[in-house]
Backbone as CSV, one residue per row, in Angstrom:
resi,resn,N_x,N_y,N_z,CA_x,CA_y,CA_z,C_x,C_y,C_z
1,UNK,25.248,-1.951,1.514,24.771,-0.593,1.329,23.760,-0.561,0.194
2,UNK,22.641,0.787,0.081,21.814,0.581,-0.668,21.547,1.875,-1.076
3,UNK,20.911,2.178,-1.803,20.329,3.785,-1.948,18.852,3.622,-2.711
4,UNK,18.184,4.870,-1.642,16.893,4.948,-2.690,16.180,6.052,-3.740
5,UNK,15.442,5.891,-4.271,15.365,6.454,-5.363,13.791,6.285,-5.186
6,UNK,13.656,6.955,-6.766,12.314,7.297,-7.349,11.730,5.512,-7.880
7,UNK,10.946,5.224,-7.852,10.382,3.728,-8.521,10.690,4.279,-10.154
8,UNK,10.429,5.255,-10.573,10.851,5.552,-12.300,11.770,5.171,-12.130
9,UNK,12.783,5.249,-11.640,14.721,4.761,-12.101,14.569,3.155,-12.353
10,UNK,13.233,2.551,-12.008,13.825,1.586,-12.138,12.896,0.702,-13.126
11,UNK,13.247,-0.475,-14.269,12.895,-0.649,-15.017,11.604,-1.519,-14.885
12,UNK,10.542,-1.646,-15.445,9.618,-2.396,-15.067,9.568,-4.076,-15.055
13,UNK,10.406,-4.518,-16.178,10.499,-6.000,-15.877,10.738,-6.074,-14.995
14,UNK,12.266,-5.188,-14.507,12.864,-5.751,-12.895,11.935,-5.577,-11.591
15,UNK,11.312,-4.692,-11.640,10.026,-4.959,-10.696,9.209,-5.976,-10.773
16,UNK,8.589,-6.417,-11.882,8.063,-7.779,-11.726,8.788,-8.537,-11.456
17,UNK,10.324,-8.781,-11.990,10.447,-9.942,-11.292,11.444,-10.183,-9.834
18,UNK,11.536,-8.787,-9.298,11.558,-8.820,-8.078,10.482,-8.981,-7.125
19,UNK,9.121,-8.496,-7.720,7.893,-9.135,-6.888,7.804,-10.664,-7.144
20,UNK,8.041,-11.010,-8.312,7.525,-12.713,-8.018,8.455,-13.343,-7.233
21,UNK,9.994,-12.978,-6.583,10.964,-13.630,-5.984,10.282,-13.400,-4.911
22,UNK,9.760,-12.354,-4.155,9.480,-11.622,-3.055,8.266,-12.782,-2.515
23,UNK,7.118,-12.641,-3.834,5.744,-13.146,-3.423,5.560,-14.257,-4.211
24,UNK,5.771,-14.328,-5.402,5.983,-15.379,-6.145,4.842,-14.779,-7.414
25,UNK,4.788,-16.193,-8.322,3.858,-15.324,-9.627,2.302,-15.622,-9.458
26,UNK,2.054,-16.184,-8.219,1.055,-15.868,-8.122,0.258,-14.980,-7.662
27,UNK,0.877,-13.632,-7.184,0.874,-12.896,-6.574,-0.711,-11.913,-6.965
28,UNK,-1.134,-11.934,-8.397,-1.652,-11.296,-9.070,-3.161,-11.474,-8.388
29,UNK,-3.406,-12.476,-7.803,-4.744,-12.931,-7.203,-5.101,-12.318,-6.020
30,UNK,-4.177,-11.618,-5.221,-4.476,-11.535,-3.797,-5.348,-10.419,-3.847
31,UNK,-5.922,-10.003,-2.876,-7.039,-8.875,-2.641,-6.362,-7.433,-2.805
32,UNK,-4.941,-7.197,-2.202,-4.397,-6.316,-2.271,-4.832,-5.614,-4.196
33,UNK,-4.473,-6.423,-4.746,-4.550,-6.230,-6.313,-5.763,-5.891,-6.703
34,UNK,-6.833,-6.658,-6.351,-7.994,-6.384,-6.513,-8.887,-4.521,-5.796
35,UNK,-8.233,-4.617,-4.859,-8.326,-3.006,-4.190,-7.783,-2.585,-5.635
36,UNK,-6.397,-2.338,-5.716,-5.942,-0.944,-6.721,-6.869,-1.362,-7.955
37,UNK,-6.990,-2.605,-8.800,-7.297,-3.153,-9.620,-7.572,-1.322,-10.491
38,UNK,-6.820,-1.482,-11.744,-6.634,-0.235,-13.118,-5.918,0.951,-12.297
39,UNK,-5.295,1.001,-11.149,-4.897,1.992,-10.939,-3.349,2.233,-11.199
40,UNK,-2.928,3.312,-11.132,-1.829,3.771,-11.847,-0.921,3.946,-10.354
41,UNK,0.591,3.573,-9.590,1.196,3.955,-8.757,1.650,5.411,-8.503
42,UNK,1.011,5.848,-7.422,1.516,7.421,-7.402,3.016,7.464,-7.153
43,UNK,3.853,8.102,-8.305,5.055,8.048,-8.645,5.673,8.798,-7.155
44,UNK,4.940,10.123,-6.643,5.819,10.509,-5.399,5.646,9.751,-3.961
45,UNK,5.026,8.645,-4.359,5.078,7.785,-2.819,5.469,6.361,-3.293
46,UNK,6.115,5.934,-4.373,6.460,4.602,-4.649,8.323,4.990,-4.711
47,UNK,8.884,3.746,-4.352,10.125,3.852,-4.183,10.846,2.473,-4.517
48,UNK,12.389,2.863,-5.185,12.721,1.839,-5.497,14.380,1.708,-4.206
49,UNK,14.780,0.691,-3.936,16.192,0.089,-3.511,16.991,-0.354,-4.567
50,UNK,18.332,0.043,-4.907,19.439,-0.340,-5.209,20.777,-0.706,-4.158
51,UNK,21.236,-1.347,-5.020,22.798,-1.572,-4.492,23.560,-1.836,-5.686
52,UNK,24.014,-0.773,-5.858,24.422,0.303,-6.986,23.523,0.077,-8.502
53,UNK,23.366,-0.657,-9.593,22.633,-0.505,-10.462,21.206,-1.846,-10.450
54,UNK,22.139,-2.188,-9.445,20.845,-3.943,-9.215,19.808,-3.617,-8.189
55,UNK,18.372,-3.389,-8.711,16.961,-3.404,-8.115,16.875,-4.160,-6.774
56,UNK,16.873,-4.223,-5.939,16.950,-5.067,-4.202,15.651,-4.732,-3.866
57,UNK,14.902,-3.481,-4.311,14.064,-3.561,-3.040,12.636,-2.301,-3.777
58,UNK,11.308,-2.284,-3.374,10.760,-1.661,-4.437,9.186,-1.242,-3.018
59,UNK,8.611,-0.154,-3.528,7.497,-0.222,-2.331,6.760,0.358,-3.318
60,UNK,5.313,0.574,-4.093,4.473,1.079,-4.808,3.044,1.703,-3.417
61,UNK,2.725,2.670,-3.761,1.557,3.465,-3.011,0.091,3.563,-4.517
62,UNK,-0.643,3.076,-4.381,-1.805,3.454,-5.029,-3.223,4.334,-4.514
63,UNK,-3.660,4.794,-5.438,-4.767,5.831,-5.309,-6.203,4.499,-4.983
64,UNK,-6.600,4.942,-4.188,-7.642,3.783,-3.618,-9.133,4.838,-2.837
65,UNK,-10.131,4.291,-2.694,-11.023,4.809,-2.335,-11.812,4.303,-1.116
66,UNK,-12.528,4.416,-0.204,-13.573,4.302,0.785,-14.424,4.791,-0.025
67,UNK,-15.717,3.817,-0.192,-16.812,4.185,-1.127,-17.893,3.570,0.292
68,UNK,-18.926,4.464,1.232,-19.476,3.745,2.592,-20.750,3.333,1.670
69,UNK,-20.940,2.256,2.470,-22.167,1.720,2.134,-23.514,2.216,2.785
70,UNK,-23.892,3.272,3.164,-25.031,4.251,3.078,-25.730,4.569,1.963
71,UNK,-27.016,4.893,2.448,-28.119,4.988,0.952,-27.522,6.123,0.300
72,UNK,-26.294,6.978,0.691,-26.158,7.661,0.039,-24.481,7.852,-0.012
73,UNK,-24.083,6.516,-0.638,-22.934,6.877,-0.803,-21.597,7.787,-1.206
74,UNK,-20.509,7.771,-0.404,-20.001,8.807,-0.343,-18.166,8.227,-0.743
75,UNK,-17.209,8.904,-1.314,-15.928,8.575,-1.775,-15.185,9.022,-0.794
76,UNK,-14.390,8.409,-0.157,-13.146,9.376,0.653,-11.629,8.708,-0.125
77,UNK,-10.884,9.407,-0.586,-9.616,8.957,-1.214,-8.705,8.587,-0.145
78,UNK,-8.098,7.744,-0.229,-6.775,7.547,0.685,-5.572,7.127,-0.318
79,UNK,-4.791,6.215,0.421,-3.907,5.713,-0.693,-3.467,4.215,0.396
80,UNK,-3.105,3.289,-0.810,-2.959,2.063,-0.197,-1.518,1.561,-0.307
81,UNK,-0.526,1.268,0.703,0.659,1.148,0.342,1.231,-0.729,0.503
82,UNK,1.949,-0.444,-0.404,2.212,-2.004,-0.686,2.028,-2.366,-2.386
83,UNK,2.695,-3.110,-2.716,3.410,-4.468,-2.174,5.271,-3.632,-1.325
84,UNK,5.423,-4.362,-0.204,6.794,-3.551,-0.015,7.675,-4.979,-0.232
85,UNK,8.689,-5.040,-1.457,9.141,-5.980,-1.842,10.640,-5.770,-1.488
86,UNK,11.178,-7.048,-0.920,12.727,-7.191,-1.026,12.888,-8.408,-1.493
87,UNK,13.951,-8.195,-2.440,14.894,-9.846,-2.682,14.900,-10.636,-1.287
88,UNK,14.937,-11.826,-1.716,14.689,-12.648,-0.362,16.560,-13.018,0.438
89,UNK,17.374,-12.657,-0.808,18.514,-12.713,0.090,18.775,-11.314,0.596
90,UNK,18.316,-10.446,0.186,18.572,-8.788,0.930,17.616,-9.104,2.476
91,UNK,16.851,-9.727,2.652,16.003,-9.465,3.409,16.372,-9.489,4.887
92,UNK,15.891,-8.512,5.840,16.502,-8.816,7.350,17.510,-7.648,7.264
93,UNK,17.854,-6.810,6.078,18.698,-5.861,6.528,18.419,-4.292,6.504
94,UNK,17.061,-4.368,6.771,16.585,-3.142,7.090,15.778,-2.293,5.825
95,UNK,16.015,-2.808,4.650,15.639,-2.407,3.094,14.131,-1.855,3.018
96,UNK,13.155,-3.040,3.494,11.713,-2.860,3.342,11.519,-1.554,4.368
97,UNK,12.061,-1.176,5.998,12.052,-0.178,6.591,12.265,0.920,6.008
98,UNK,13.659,0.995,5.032,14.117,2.193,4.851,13.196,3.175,3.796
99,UNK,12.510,1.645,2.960,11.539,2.004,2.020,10.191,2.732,2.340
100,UNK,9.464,2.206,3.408,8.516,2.149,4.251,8.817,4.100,5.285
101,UNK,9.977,4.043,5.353,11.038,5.467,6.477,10.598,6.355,5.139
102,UNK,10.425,6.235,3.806,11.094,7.230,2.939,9.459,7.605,2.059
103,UNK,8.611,6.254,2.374,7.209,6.659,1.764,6.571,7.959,2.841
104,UNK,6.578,7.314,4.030,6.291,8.439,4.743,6.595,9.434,5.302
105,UNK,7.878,9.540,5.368,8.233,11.461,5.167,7.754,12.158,3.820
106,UNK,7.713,11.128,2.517,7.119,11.720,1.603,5.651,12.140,1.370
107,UNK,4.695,11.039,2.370,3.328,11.504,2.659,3.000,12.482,3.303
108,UNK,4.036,12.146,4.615,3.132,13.411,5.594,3.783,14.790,5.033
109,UNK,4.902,15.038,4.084,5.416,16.251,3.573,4.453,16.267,2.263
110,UNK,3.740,15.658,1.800,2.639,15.871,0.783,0.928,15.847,1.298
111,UNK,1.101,15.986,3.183,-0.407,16.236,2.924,-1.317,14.798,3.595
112,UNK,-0.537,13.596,3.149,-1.516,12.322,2.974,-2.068,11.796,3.934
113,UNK,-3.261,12.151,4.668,-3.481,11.791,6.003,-4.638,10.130,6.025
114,UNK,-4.425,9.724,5.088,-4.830,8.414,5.403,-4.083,7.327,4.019
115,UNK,-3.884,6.444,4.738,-2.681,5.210,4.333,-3.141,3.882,4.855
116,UNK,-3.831,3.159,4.262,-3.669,1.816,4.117,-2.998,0.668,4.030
117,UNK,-2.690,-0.120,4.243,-1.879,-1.215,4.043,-2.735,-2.637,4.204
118,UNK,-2.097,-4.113,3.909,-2.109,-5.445,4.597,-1.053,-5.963,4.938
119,UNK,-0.959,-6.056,6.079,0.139,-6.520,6.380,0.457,-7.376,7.944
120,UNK,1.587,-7.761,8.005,1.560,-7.955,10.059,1.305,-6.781,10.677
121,UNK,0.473,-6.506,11.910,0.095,-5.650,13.076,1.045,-5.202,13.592
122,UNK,1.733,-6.312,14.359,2.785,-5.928,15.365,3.965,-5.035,15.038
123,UNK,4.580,-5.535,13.478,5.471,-4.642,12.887,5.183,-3.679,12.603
124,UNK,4.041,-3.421,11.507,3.624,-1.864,11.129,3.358,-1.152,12.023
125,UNK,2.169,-1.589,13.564,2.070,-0.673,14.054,3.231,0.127,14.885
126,UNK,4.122,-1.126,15.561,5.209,-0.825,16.259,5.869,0.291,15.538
127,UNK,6.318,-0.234,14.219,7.555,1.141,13.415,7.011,2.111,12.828
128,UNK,6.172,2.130,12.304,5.261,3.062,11.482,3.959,3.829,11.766
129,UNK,3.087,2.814,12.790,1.860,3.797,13.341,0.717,3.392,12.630
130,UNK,0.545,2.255,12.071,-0.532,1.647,11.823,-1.242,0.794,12.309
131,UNK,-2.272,0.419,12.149,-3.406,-0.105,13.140,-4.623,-0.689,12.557
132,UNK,-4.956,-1.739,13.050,-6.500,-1.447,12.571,-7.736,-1.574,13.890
133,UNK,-7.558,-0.445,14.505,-8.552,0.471,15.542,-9.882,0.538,14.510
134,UNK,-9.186,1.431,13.379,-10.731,2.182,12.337,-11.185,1.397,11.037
135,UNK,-10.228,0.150,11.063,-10.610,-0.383,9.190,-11.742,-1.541,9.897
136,UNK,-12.088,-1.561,11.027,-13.083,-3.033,11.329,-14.527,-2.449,10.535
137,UNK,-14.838,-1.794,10.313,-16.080,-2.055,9.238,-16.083,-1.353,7.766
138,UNK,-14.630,-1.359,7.291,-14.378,-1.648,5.731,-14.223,-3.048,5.613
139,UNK,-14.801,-2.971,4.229,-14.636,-4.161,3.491,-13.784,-4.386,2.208
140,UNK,-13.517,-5.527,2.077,-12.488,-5.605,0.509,-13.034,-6.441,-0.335
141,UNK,-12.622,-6.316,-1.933,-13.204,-6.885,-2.688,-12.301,-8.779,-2.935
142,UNK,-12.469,-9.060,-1.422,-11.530,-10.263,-1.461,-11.402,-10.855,0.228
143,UNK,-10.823,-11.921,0.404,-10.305,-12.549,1.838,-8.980,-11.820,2.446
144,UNK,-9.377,-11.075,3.561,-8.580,-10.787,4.294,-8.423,-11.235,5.789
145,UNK,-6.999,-11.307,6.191,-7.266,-11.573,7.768,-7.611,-10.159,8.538
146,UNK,-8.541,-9.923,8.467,-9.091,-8.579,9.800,-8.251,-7.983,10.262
147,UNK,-6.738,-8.504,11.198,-5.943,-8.468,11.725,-4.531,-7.760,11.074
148,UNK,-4.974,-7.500,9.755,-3.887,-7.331,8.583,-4.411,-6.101,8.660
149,UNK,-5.727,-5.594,8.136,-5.866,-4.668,7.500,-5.879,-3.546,8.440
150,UNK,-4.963,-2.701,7.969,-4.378,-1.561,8.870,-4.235,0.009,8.096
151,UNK,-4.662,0.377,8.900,-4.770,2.267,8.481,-3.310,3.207,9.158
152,UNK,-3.422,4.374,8.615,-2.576,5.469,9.435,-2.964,6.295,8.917
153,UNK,-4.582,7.030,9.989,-5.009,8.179,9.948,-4.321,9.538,10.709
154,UNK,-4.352,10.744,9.881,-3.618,11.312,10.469,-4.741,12.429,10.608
155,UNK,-6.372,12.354,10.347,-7.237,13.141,10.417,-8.176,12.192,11.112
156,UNK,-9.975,12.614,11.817,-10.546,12.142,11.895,-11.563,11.473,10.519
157,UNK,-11.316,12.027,9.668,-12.242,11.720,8.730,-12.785,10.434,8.294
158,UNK,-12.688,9.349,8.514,-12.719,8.178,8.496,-13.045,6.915,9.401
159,UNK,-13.135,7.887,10.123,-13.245,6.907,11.655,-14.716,7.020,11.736
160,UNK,-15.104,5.484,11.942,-16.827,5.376,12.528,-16.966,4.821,11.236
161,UNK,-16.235,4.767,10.191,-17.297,4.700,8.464,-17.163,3.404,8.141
162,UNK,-18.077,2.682,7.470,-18.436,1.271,6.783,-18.371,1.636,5.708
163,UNK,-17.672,0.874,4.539,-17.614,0.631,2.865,-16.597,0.009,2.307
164,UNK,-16.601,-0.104,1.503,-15.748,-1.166,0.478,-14.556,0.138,0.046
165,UNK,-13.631,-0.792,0.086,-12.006,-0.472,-0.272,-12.009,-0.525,-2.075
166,UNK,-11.847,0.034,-2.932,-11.597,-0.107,-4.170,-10.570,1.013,-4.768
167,UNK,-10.564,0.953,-6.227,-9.858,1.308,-6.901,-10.648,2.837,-6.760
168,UNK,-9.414,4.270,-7.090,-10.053,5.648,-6.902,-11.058,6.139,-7.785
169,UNK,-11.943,5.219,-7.999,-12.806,6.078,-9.354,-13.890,5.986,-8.440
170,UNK,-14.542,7.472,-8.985,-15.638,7.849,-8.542,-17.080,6.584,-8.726
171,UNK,-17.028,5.955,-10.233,-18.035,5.299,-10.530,-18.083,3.698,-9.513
172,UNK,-19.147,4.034,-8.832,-18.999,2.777,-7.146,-19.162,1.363,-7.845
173,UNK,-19.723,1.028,-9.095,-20.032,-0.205,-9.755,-18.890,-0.852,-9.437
174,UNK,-17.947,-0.058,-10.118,-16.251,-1.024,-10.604,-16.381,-1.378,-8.532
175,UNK,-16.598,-0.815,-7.562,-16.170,-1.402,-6.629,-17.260,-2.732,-5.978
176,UNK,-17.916,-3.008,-6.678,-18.716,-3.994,-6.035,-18.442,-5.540,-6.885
């Protein structure tokens, strides 16, 4: 059994070092990081797993941007979800779902009509409704498999558009 909570309940070492069990410590390099790169986790879409006071399981959502590469570039905010971390012996019992079940009743009850991720296809899109139909001409500030990078638009606003994935600040430099 497990229960979830707010990501505040839970202490920050133990998040790191439930991500490095999860991903390991090298984790800090991947592109995912480089997208949020200075951004702060939006506290009402990040979530933590317990089983009773011990950290199992953790999902963070960040503020991220579509900046298109047109002569006249333009910002669309989304939010990018991930890392979705479980202990590797919790894993297989539904934890990362329930986490993943609890970000998005909290999005679509806050509004959030576009959500990002990297991840496997087959799973996200199957349980959750993600895809990547609309991310084939964004770009990231890093190597991705194409095949990973997956959206869940819940508006048209985004669809058809080319630009780089970065951190939510208006100033487009930090994203190049």
């Amino acid at each position: 059994m497990f229960d979830i909570r707010p990501l505040a309940t839970a202490e920050t070492d133990e998040i790191e070092t439930l991500l490095d069990a999860a991903f390991g410590s090298d984790r800090h390099g991947r592109t995912a990081y480089r997208i949020r790169q200075g951004m702060t986790a939006v506290p009402a879409l990040s979530f933590a797993a317990f089983d009773d006071s011990r950290l199992i399981g953790s999902l963070q959502t960040w503020p991220i941007a579509l900046v298109t590469d047109s002569s006249d570039p333009a910002f669309y905010p989304l939010k990018l979800v991930g890392p979705v971390a479980v202990l590797p012996e919790r894993q297989r019992q539904g934890i990362g779902r329930a986490l993943m079940e609890r970000m998005l009743v909290a999005a679509d009850a806050g509004g959030e009509d576009a959500l990002v991720l990297i991840g496997d296809a087959d799973y996200y899109d199957r349980l959750f409704g993600f895809s990547a139909v609309h991310t084939g001409r964004w770009q990231v500030p890093g190597p991705v498999d194409r095949a990973r990078l997956l959206a869940r638009l819940k508006s048209e606003r985004l669809y058809g558009l080319s630009g780089m994935l970065g951190p939510a600040l208006v100033d487009t430099e930090i994203l190049r």
